[in-house]
MISETI-59378 format. One record per residue (C-alpha): residue number from 1; residue in three letters; z, x, y. Coordinates in steps of 0.2 Angstrom, whole numbers. Example, Ala and Ser with C-alpha at 12.3 -4.5 7.8 and 13.67 -1.06 7.14 Angstrom:
REM MISETI-59378
{resi:1	resn:ALA	pz:39	px:62	py:-22}
{resi:2	resn:SER	pz:36	px:68	py:-5}
REM end
This chain:
REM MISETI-59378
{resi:1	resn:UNK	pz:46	px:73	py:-121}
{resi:2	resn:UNK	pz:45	px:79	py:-101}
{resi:3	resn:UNK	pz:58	px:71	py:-90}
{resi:4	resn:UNK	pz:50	px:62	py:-73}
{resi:5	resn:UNK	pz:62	px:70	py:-58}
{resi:6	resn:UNK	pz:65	px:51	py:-58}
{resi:7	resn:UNK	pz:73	px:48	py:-70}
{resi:8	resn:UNK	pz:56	px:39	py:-79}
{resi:9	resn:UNK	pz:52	px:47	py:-95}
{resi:10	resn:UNK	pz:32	px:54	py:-100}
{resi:11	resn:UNK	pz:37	px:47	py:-117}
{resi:12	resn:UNK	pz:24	px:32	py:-121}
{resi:13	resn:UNK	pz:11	px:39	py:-114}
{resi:14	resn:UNK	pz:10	px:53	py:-125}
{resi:15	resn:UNK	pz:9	px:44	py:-141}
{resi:16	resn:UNK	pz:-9	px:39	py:-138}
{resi:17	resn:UNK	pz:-23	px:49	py:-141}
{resi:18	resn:UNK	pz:-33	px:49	py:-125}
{resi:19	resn:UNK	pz:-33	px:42	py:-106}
{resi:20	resn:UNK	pz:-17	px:29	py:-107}
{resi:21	resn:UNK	pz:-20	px:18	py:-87}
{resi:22	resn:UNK	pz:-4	px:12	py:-83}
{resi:23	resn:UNK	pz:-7	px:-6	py:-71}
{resi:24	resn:UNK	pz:5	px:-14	py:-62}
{resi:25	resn:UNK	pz:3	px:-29	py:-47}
{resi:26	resn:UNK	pz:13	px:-35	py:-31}
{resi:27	resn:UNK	pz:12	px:-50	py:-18}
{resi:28	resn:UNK	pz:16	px:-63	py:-33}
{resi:29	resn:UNK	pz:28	px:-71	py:-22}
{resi:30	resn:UNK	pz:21	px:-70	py:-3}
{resi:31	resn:UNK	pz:15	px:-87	py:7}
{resi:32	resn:UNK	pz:0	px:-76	py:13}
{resi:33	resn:UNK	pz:-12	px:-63	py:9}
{resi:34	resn:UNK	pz:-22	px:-57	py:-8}
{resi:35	resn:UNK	pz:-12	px:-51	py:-23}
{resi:36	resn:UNK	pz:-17	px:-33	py:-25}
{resi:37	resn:UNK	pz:-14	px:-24	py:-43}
{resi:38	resn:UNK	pz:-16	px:-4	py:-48}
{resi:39	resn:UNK	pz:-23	px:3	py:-61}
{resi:40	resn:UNK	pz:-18	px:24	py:-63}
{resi:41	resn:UNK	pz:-19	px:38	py:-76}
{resi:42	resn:UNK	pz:-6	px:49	py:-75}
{resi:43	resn:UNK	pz:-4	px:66	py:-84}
{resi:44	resn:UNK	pz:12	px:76	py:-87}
{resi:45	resn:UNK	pz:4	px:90	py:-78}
{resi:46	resn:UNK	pz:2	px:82	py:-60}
{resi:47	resn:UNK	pz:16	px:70	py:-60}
{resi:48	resn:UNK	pz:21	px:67	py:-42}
{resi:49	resn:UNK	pz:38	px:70	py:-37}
{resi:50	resn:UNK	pz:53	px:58	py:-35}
{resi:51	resn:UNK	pz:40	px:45	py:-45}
{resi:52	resn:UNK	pz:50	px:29	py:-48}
{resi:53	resn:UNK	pz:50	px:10	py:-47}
{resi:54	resn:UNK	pz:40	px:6	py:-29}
{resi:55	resn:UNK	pz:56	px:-5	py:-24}
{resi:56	resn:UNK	pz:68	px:10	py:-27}
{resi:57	resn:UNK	pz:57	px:19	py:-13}
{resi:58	resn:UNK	pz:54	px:22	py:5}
{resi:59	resn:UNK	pz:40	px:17	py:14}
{resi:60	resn:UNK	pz:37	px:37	py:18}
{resi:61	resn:UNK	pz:39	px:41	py:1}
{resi:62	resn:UNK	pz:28	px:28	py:-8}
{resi:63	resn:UNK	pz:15	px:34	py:4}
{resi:64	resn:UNK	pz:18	px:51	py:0}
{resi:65	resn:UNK	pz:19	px:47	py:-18}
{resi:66	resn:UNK	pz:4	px:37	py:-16}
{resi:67	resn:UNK	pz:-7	px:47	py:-7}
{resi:68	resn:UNK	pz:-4	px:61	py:-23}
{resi:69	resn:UNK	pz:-13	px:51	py:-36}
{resi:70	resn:UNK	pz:-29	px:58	py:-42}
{resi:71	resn:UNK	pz:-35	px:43	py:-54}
{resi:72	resn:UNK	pz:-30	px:25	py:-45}
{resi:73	resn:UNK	pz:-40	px:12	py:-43}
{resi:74	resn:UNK	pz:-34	px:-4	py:-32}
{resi:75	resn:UNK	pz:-39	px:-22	py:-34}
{resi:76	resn:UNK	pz:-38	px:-38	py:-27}
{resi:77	resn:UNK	pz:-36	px:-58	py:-29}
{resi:78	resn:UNK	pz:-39	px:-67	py:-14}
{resi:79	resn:UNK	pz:-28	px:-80	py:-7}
{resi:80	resn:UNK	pz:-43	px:-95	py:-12}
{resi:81	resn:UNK	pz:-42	px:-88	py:-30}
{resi:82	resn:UNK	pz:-25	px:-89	py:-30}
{resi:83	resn:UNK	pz:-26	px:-108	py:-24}
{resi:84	resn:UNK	pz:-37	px:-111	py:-36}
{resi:85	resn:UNK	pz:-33	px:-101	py:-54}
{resi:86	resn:UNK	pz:-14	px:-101	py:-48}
{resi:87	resn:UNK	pz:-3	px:-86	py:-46}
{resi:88	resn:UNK	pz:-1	px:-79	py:-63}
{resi:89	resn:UNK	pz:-21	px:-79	py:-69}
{resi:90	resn:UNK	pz:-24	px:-71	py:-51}
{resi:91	resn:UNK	pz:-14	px:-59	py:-54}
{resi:92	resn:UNK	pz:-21	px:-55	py:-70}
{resi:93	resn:UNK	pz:-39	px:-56	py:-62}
{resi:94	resn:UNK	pz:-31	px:-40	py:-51}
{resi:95	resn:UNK	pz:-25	px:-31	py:-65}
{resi:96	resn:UNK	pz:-43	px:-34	py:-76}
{resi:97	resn:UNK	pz:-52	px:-30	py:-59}
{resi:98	resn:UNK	pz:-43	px:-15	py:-56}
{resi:99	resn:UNK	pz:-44	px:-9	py:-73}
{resi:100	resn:UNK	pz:-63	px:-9	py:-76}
{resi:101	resn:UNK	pz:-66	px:0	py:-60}
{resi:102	resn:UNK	pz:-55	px:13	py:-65}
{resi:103	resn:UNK	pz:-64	px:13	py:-84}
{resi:104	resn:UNK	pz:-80	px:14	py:-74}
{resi:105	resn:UNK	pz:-75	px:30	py:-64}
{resi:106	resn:UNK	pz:-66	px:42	py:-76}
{resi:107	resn:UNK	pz:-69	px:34	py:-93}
{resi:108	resn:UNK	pz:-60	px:20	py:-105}
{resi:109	resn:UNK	pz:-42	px:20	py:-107}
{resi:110	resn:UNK	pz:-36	px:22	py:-127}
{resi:111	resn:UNK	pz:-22	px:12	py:-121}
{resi:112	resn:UNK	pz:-18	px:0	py:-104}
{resi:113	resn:UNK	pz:1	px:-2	py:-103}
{resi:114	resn:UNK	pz:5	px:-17	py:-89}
{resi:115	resn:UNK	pz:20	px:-23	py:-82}
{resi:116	resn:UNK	pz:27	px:-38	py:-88}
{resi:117	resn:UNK	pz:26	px:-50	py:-103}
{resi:118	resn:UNK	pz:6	px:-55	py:-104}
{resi:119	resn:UNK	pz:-9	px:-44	py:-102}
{resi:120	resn:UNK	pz:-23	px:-47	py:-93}
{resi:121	resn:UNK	pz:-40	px:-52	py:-102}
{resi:122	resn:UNK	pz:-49	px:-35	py:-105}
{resi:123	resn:UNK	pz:-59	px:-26	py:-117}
{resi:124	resn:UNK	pz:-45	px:-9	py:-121}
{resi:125	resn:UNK	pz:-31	px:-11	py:-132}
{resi:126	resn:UNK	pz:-15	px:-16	py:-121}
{resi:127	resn:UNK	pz:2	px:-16	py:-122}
{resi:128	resn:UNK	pz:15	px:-28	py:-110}
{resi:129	resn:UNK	pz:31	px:-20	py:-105}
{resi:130	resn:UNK	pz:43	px:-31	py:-97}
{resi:131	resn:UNK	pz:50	px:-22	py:-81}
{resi:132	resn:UNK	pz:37	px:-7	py:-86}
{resi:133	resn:UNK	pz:37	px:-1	py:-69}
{resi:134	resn:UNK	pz:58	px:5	py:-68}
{resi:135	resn:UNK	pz:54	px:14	py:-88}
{resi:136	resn:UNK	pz:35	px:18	py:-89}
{resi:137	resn:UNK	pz:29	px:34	py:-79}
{resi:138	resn:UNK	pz:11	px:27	py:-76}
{resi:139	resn:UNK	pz:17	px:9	py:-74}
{resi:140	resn:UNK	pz:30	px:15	py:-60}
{resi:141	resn:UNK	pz:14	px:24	py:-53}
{resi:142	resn:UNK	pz:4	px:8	py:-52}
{resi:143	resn:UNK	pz:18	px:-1	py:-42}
{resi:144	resn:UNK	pz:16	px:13	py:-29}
{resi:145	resn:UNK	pz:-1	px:12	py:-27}
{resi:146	resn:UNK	pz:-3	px:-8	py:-26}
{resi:147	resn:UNK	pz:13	px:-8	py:-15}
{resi:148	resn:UNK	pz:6	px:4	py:-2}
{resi:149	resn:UNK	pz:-12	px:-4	py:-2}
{resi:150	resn:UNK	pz:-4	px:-21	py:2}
{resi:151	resn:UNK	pz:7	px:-19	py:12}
{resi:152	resn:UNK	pz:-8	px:-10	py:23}
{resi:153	resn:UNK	pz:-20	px:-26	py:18}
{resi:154	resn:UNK	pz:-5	px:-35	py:29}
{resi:155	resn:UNK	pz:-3	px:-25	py:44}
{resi:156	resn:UNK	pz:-22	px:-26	py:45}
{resi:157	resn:UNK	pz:-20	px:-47	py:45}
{resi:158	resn:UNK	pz:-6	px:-44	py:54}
{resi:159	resn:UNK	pz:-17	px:-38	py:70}
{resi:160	resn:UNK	pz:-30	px:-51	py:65}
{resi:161	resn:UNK	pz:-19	px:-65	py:64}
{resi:162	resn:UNK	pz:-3	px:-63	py:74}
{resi:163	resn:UNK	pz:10	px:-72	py:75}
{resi:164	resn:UNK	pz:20	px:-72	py:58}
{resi:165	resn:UNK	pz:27	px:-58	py:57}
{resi:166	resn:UNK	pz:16	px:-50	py:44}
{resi:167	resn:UNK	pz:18	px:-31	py:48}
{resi:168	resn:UNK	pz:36	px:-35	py:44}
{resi:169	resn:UNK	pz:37	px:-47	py:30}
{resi:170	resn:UNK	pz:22	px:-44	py:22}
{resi:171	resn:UNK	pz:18	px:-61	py:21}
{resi:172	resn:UNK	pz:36	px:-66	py:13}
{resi:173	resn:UNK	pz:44	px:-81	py:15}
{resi:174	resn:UNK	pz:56	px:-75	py:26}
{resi:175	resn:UNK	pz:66	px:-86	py:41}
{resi:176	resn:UNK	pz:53	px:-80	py:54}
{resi:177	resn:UNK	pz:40	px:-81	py:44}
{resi:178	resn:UNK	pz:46	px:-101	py:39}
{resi:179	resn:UNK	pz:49	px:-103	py:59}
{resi:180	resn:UNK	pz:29	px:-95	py:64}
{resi:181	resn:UNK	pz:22	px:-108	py:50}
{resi:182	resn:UNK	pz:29	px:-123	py:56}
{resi:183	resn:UNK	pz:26	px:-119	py:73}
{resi:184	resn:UNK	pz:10	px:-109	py:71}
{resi:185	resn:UNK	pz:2	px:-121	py:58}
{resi:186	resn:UNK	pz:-7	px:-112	py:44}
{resi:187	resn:UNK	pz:-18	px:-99	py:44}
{resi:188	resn:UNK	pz:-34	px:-94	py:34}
{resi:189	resn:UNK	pz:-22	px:-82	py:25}
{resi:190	resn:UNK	pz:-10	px:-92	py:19}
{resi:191	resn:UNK	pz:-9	px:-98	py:0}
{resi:192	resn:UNK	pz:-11	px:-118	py:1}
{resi:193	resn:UNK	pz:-4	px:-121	py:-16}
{resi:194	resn:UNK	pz:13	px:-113	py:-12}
{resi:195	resn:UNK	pz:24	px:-128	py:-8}
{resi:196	resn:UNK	pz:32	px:-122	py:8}
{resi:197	resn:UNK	pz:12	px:-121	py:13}
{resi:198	resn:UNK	pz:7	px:-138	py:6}
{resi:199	resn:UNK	pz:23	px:-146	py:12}
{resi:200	resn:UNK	pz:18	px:-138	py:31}
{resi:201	resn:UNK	pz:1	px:-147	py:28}
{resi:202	resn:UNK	pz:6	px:-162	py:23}
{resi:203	resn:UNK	pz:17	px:-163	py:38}
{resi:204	resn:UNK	pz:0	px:-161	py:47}
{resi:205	resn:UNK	pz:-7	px:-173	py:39}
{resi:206	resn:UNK	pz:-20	px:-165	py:30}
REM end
């Protein structure tokens, strides 16, 4: 077994016979703005350096780290699919969404590992891993990747839509960010089914 400089170890990965795609999501718990999910394929032979859970990194080194992976591909639910399949089936959307444009670009995985307790609907054999992306090399890998394209997804609404402290928050339900929304209102980004949302509208009477 090789040991990841992280810490991870290139252990699961190994026992399959073929391309494994490790798929992880993030922005599950943000007011505004798409949930995004990664789909990667990793080998031991171009492992980035320092590779690790995305929350146990710097911005600069998730970008780094990011901008190293050869076989990634990024996906997207948008905010009215959230609103309208709720949080958890978007974010398995994501994940599916991410995972056949990767399948379509380099080939189909022999095994799709994802982070957390459910898999996604797809047509590979998958495995669930709860907190997969702080033990699975590829997992840990997806994190990056789908951290790094959000939080760029948010500085981009951000500029579009200022005001709420995206470029910061990234669309958290931080203080300022509770303090834009009720003074602000809502915006086309924000996720109308999350209560501190709903309540704002109701407040407005909509």
């Amino acid at each position: 077994m090789t040991a990841v400089p992280s810490g991870l170890q290139w252990g699961l990965e190994a026992e399959f016979p073929g391309q494994v795609f490790g798929v992880d999501e993030v922005g599950r718990g943000p007011l505004a703005g798409p949930v995004v999910a990664a789909a990667v394929c990793l080998s031991p032979a171009t492992l980035p350096a320092g590779l690790n859970d995305s929350k146990r990194l710097s911005e600069q080194r998730r970008n780094t780290i990011a901008a190293a992976l050869q076989h990634v591909a990024i996906a997207e639910a948008s905010v009215a699919e959230i609103d309208a399949l709720n949080i958890l089936q978007a974010s398995h959307l994501a994940m599916a969404r991410a995972i056949e444009m990767l399948a379509r670009r380099i080939g189909p995985p022999v095994m799709v590992l994802v982070d957390g307790r459910f898999l996604p609907t797809m047509d590979f054999p998958g495995r669930a891993i709860i907190a997969g992306d702080s033990k699975i090399a590829s997992i840990a890998a997806a994190s990056i990747a789908a951290k790094v394209a959000r939080d760029q997804e948010m500085l981009r609404l951000d500029a579009e839509c200022p005001g709420y402290d995206w470029a910061r928050n990234k669309g958290y339900p931080t203080r300022t960010h509770r303090q834009a929304l009720a003074e602000l209102g809502i915006s086309p980004h924000h996720r109308r089914s999350f209560a501190p949302v709903r309540q704002q509208l109701e407040k407005s009477g909509f």
